[in-house]
C-alpha positions as CSV (number, residue, x, y, z in Angstrom):
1,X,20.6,187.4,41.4
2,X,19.8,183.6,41.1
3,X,22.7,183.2,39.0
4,X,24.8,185.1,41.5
5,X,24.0,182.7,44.9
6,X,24.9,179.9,42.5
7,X,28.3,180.5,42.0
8,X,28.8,181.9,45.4
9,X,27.7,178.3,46.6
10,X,29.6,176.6,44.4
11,X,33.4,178.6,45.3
12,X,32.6,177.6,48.9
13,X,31.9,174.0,48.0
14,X,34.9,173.5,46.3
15,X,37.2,175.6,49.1
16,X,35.7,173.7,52.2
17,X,36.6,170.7,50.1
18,X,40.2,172.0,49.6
19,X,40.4,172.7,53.4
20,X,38.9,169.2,54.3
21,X,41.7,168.0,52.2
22,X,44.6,170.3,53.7
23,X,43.4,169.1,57.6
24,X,42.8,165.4,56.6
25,X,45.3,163.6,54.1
26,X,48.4,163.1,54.4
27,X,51.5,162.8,51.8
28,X,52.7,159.2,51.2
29,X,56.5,158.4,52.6
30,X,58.6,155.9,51.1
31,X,59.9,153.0,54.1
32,X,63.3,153.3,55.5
33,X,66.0,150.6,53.7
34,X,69.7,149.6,55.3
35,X,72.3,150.5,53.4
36,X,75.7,148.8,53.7
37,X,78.6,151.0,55.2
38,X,81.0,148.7,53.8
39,X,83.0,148.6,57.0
40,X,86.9,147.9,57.1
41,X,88.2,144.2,57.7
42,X,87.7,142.7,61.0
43,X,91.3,141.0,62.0
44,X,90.8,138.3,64.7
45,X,91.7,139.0,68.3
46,X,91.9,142.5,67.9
47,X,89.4,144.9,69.6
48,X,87.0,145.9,66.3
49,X,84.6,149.1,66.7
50,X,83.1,150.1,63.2
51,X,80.1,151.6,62.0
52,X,78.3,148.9,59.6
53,X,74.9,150.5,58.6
54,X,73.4,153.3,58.0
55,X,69.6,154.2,57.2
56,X,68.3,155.7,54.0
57,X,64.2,157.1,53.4
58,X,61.2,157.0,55.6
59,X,62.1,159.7,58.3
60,X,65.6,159.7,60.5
61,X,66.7,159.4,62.8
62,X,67.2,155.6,62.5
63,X,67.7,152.5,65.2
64,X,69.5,149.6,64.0
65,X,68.4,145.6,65.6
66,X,71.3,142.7,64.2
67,X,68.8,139.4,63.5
68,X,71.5,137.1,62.5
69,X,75.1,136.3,60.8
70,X,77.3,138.5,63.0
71,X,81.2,137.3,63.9
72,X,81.0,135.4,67.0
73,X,81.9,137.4,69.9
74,X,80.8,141.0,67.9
75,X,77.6,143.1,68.7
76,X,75.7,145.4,67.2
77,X,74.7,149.0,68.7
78,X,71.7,150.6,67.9
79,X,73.4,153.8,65.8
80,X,74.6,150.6,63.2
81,X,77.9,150.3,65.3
82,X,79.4,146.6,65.3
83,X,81.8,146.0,68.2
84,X,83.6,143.5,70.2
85,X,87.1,140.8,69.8
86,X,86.6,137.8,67.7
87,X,88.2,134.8,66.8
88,X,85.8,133.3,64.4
89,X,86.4,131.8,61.3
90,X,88.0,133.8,58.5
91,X,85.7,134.5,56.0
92,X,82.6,136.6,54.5
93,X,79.9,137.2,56.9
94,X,75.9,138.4,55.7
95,X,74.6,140.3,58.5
96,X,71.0,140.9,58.3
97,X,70.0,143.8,59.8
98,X,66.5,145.7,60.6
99,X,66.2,149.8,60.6
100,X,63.3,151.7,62.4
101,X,62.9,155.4,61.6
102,X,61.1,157.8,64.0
103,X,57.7,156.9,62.9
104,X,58.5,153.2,63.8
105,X,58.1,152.4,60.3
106,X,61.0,149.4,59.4
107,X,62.7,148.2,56.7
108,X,65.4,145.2,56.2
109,X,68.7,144.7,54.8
110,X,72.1,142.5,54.5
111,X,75.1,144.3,55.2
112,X,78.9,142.3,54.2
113,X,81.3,141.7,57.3
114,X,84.5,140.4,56.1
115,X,86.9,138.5,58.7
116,X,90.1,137.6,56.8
117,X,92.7,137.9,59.1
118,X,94.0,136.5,62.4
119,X,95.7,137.8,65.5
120,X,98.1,136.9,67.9
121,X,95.6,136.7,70.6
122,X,94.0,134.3,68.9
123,X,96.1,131.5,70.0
124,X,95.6,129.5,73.4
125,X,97.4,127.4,75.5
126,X,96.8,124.3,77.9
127,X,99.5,124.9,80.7
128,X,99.7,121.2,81.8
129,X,103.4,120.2,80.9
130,X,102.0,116.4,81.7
131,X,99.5,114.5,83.4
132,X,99.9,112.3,86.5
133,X,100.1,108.4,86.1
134,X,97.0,106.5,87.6
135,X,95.9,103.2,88.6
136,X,93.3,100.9,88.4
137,X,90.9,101.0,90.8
138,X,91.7,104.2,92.1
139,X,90.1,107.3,91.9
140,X,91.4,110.2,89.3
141,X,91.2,113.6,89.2
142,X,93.3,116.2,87.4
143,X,92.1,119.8,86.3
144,X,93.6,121.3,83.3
145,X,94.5,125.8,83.1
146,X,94.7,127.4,80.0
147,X,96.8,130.9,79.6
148,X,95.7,133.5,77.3
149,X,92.2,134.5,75.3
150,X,89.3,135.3,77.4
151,X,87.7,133.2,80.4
152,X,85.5,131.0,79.9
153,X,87.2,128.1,78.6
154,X,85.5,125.1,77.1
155,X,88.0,121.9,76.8
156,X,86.6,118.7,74.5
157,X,88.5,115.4,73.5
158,X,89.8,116.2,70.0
159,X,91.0,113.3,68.7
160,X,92.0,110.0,70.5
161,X,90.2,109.2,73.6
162,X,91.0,108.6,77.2
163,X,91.9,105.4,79.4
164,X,88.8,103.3,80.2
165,X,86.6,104.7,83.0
166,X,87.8,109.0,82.6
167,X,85.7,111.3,81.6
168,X,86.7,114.9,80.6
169,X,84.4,117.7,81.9
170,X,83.7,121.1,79.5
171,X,85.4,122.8,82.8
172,X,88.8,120.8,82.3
173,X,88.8,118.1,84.6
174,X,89.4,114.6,84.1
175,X,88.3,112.0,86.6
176,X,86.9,108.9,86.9
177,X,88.8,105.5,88.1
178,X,90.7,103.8,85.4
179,X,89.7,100.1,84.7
180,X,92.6,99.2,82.4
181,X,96.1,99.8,82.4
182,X,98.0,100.8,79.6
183,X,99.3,104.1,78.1
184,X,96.8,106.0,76.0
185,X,97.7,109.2,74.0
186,X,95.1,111.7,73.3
187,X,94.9,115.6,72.1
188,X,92.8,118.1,74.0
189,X,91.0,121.1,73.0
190,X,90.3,124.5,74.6
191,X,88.3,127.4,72.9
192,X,87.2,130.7,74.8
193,X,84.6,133.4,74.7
194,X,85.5,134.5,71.7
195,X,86.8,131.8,69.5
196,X,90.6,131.2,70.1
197,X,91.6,127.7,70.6
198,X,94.0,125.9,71.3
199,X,95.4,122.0,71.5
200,X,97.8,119.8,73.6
201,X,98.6,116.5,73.8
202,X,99.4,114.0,76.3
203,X,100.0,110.5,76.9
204,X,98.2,109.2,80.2
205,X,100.3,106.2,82.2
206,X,97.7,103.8,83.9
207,X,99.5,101.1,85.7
208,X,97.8,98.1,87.6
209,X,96.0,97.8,90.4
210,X,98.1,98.4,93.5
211,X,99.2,95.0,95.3
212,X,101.1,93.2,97.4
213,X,103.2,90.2,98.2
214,X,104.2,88.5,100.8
215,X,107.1,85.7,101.5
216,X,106.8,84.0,104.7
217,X,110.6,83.8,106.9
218,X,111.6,80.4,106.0
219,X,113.6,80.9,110.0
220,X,111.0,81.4,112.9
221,X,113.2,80.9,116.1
222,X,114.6,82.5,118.4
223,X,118.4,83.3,118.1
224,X,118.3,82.8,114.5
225,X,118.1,85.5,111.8
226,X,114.3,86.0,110.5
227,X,113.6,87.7,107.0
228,X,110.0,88.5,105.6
229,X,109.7,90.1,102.3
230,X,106.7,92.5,101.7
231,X,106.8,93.0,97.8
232,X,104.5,95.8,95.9
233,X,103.6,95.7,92.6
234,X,101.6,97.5,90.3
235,X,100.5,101.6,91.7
236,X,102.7,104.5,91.2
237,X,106.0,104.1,92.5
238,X,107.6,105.0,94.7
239,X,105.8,102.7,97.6
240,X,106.5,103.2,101.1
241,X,105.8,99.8,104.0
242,X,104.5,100.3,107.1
243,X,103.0,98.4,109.9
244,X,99.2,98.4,110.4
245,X,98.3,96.3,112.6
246,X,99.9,94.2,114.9
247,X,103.4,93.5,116.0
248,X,106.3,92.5,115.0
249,X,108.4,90.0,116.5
250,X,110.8,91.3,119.3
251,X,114.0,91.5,117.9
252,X,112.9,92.6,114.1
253,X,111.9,95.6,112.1
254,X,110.6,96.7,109.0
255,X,112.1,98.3,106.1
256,X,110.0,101.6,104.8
257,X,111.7,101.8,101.9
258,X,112.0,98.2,100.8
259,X,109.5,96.0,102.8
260,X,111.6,93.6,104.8
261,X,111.3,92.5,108.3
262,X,114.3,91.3,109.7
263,X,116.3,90.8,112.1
264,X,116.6,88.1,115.0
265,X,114.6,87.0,117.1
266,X,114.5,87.5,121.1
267,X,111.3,85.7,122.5
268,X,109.5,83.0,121.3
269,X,105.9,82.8,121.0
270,X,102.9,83.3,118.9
271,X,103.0,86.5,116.3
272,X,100.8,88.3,114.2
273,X,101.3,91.5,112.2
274,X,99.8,93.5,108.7
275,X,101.9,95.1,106.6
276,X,100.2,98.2,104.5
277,X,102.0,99.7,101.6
278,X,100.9,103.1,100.1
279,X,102.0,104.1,96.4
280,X,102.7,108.1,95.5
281,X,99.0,108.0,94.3
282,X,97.8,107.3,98.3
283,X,96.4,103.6,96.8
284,X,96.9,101.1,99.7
285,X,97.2,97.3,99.7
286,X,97.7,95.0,103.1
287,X,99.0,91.5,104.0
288,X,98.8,89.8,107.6
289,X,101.4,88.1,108.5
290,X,101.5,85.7,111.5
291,X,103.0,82.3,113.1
292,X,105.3,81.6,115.7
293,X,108.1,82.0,117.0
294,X,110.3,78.7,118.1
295,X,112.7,78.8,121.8
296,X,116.0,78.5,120.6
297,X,117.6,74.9,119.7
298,X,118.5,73.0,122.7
299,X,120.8,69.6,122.9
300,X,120.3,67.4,125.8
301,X,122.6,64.3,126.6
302,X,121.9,61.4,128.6
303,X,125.6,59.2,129.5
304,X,125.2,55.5,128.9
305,X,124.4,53.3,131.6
306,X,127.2,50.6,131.1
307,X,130.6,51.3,129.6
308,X,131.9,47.8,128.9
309,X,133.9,46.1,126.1
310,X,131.2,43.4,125.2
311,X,128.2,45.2,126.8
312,X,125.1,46.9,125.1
313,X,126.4,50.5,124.9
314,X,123.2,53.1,124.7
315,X,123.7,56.6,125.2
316,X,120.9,59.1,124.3
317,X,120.6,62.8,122.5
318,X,117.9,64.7,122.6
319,X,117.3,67.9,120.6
320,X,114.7,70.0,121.9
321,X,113.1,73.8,120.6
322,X,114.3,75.0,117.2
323,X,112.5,73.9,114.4
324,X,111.8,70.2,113.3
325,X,113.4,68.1,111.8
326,X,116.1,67.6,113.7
327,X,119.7,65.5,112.2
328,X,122.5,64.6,114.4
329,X,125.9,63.9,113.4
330,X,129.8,63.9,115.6
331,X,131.2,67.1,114.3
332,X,134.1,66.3,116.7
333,X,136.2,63.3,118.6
334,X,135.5,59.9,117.8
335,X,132.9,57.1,119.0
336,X,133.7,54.1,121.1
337,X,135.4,51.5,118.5
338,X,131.8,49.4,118.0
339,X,129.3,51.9,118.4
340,X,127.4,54.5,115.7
341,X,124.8,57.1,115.9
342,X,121.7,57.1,114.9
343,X,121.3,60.2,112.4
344,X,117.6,60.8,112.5
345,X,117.2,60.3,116.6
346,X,120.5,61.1,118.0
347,X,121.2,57.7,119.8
348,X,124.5,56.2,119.8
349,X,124.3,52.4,120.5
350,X,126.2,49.4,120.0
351,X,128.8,46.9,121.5
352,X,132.5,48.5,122.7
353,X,135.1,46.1,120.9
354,X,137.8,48.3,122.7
355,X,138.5,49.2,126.4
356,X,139.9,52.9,127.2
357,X,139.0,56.7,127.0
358,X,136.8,58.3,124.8
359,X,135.1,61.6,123.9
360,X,132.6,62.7,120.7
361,X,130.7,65.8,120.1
362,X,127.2,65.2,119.1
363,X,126.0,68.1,117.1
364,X,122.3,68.4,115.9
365,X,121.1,70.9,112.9
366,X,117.1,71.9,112.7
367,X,114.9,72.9,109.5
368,X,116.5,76.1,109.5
369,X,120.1,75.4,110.1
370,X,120.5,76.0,113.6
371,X,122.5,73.8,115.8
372,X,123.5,72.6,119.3
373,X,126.1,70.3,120.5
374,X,126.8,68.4,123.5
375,X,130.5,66.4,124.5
376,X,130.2,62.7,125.7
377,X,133.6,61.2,127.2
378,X,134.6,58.7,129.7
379,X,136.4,55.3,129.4
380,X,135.7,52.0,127.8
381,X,136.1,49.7,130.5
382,X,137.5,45.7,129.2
383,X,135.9,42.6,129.4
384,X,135.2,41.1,132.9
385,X,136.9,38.2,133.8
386,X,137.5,35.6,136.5
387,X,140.3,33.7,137.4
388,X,140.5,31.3,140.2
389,X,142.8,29.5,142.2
390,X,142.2,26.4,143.8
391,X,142.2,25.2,147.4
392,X,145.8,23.7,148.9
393,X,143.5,21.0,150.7
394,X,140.7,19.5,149.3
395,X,139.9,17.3,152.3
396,X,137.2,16.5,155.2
397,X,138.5,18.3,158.2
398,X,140.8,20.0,156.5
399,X,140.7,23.9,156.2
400,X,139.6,24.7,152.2
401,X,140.7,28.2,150.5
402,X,139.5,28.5,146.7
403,X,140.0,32.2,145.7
404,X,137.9,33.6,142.9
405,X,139.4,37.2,141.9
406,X,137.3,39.3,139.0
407,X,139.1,41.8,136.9
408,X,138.2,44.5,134.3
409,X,134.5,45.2,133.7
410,X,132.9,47.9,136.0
411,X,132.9,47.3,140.5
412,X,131.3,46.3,142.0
């Protein structure tokens, strides 16, 4: 009977052991791996969609997390599905990639991405036939477009540089103000979202500083013709003149095109006027130009006093307006045989030598070449003289007659 118990209790030892064992362990698994898909060629700029991994032990289904090494531009799913448009570099690409199975146990692997050939799409373009010239000293700003690839662009300096004071911005514009002129050559670079690029190159003009000159009329009178030049230099051409400020003198006008005032003259008096030039690039330079303007040349005559053979002759010219200095000179007629004129103040003096009529233009010239003449005539009258005739009777109580008669020279 004792014997019996025994074994009983020993069969339901070892049974409630087996069942303890049966509710409590558990089988071992083995962890999930990646295993490569080897997927087909990627071919830049055309739209890719391939399954790359797949999941192998442990317990499916499996999730699939990319930790580095994928094409630019390409994603990887979550079923081990790469995706996306690339324009990377050619070439072969390990992809490390982490699988979780449905007990969240994980596992990691490299998978081989192979990018070996390229697109048409692949290829972008800077639209910007050229660039605008600039100037010193004046602000610049120009904004380059590129056609084709996908949006965003990011532009760089790729070999060369640009003038002195631009800068290039990763959105494609170049601005700044230019410190030095010259011509500068330089290649820019665009790449997009996914890797194309592209490259154009230009040569940037920067010409001098806008400026401008001004030439004083050497003629400032009235009645004779006035010409100020306005020349600009340096800018972008074409330049076009205005006036700013000021007035011109009554009687002239400006060029637009060229820059010259002229014409002549109608009122004299004080003037003042600036003369602004803007180049095609909207730079402006000024001048001020003022003075005055002179009446119009005058000649004034004054007869002489006595016209005698023998007698001081003085007969006076005066020039009067214009512009000094004045020189007088007989531009027609002849003077009185004896007498000569004084170039530098118009007086003709001297002694007649010879009685009879007469007649000289005295003409005067100014600084600028105007003139004015005035006409002397008259007649050269002869010597005086005396004769006398003595009396009949030249005795006391006798009537006495002495005649005395004066001839030539001027009565009374």
């Amino acid at each position: 009977m004792l014997a019996r118990n025994s074994l009983i209790r020993t069969v339901l030892r070892v049974a409630s052991a087996l069942l303890g064992l049966a509710l409590t362990g558990t089988l071992a698994q083995a962890a999930p791996t990646v295993v490569d898909a080897n997927p087909p060629h990627v071919i830049r700029g055309i739209a890719y969609s391939a399954v790359i991994a797949t999941g192998a032990g442990g317990v499916g289904p499996y999730t699939f997390v990319a930790n580095s090494g994928l094409p630019l531009a390409l994603t990887l799913a979550s079923n081990g599905t790469m995706s996306g448009t690339t324009c990377g570099t050619n070439g072969n690409y390990t992809v490390s990639v982490t699988v979780t199975d449905s007990t969240a146990a994980t596992g990691t692997g490299n998978v081989q991405v192979i990018v070996n050939a390229a697109g048409s799409n692949c290829t972008l373009t800077v639209t910007n036939a050229s660039l605008p010239a600039g100037a010193t000293g004046t602000p610049y700003s120009q904004t380059l477009a590129t056609s084709g690839g996908t949006a965003p662009y990011t532009y760089s300096v790729v070999s060369g540089s640009l003038p002195a004071g631009l800068s290039l911005s990763t959105g494609g514009t170049i601005s700044g103000t230019p410190t030095v002129a010259g011509s500068t050559t330089f290649s820019i670079g665009v790449a997009d979202s996914v890797g194309a690029v592209g490259v154009r190159t230009y040569t940037l003009v920067i010409a001098a500083g806008l400026a401008l000159g001004s030439t004083p009329s050497s003629a400032r009178q009235v009645g004779v013709a006035y010409s100020q030049s306005n020349v600009a230099s340096g800018g972008t051409s074409p330049y076009t003149y205005a006036i700013s400020a000021g007035a011109l003198p009554a009687g002239t006008a400006l060029n637009a095109g060229t820059g010259l005032v002229s014409g002549t003259p109608t009122t004299a008096g004080a003037f003042s006027y600036t003369v602004r030039v803007t180049d095609a690039a909207a730079a402006t330079a000024f001048q001020t130009l003022s003075g005055t303007i002179a009446a119009a040349l005058t000649l004034a005559s004054t007869p002489a006093a006595v016209r005698q053979v023998g007698v001081a002759y003085s007969q006076a010219n005066s020039a009067s307006g214009g512009t000094a200095p004045y020189a007088y000179s007989i531009s027609a007629g002849a003077l009185p045989a004896g007498l000569t004129l004084n170039a530098g103040t118009g007086a003709v003096s001297g002694t007649p030598t010879t009685a009879g009529l007469f007649s000289y233009t005295v003409r005067v010239t100014d600084g600028v070449a105007a003139a004015a003449t005035q006409t002397v005539s008259g007649t050269i009258s002869s010597a005086v003289a005396l004769a006398s005739s003595p009396s009949a009777a030249a005795q006391v109580g006798v009537a006495y007659s002495q005649s005395n008669i004066a001839s030539g020279g001027t009565a009374p």
